[in-house]
Residue, then its C-alpha position, 0 to 999 in steps of 0.5 A: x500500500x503506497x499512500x493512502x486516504x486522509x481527511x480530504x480524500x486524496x493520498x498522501x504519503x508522509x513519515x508521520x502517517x508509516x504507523x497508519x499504514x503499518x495498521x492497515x496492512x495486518x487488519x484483514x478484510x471485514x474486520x470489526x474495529x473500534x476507533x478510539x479519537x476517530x477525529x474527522x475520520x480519516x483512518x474511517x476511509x481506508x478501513x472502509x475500503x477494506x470492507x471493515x465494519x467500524x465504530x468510531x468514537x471522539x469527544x470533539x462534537x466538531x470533528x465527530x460533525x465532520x466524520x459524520x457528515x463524510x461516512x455516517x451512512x457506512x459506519x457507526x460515529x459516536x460522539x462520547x461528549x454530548 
């Protein structure tokens, strides 16, 4: 996996974003998964391309807005603030 989606949808490659990767390659297809501080929900693009069911949770009622408002149909976003 060379790059992969941030919060804007586009691939990006950067050395801050390796661990992202590193995650992505041992989860296997379909795979339940809880994320814990999803913020706008960028690692929520590239779970659902490997057809992972995903929860996500943050306490930031802004950024849960925005992940909300780009993937809610797909997966469950919580806002644990509210």
């Amino acid at each position: 996996m060379h790059g992969f989606l941030d919060s804007t949808s586009k691939y990006c490659d950067s050395e801050d974003d390796k661990r992202l990767e590193n995650v992505l390659n041992i989860i296997k297809p379909k795979t339940s998964v809880l994320i814990l501080g999803c913020g706008s929900g960028r690692e929520i693009g590239n779970l659902l391309m490997k057809k992972c069911k995903i929860t996500a949770l943050d306490i930031s009622p802004e950024l849960i807005k925005e992940a909300k408002r780009k993937y809610e149909k797909k997966a469950e976003i919580i806002c644990i603030n509210s």
